[in-house]
N, C-alpha and C positions, 0 to 999 in steps of 0.2 A: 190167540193172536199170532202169524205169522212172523217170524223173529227175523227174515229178512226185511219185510217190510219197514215194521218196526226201526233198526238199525237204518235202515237208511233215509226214514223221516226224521229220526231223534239225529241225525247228519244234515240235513236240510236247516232244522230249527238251530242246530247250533251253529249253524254257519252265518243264517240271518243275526242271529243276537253276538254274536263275535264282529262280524261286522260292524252293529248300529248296538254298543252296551247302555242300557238303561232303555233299552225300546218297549212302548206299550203294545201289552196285549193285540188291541186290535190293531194295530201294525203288522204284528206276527199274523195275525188271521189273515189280514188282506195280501200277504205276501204268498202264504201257503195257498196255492189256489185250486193244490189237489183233493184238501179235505173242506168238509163244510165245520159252519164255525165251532159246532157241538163236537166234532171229533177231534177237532185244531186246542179246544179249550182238555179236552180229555187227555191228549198229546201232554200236552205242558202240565198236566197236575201228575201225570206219571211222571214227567221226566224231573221234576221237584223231588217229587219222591225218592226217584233214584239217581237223586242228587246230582243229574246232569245241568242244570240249571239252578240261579239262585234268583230270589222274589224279593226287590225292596220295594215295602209299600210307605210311601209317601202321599203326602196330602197337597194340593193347588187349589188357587183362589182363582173364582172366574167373577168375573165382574160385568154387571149388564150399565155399569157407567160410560156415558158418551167421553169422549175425547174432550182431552182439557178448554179446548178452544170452544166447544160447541154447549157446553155445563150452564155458560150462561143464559143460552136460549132456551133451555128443557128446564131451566130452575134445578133444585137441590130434593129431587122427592123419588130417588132411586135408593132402591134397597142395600143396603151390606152386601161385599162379595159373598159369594158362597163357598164352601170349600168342599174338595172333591176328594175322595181316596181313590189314588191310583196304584195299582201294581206296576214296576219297572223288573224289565228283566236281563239279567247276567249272568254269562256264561261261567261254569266252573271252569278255573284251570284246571283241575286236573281229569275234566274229560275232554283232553284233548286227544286222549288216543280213538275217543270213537269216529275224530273225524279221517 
């Protein structure tokens, strides 16, 4: 791997996530417009690694429930929310010298 390159992608990603902390994944993908998604996900499992970055994985509830007003039209025969695991991602303070 090119260690220029490298340094000044693992400078892109950390800028995005210093910016926007707790941002999902494909946020970061669609930001990064220079890699495709499989290099973008490979990026960020190094940059873990070397503890440029930290991963909280939390869980969301999505729900296919209509709007309180409208419940009464569709009746009561929707399913439980579903819950989701997501990854959120945050920048280390202390790599802040690689930007």
């Amino acid at each position: 791997m090119n260690e220029i390159v490298y340094k000044g992608l693992v400078r892109r990603v950390l800028g995005i996530v210093m910016q926007s902390p707790g941002i999902l994944e494909d946020q970061i993908i669609s930001q990064m417009n220079v890699l495709n998604p499989q290099s973008c996900r490979k990026l960020l499992e190094l940059m873990i690694l070397d503890s440029h970055i930290r991963v909280r994985k939390m869980y969301a509830s999505v729900s296919n429930e209509p709007p309180a007003m409208l419940r009464s039209l569709f009746g009561c025969s929707f399913n439980k929310p579903k819950l989701l695991f997501r990854q959120h991602f945050y920048a280390n303070p202390t790599s802040i010298n690689c930007l």
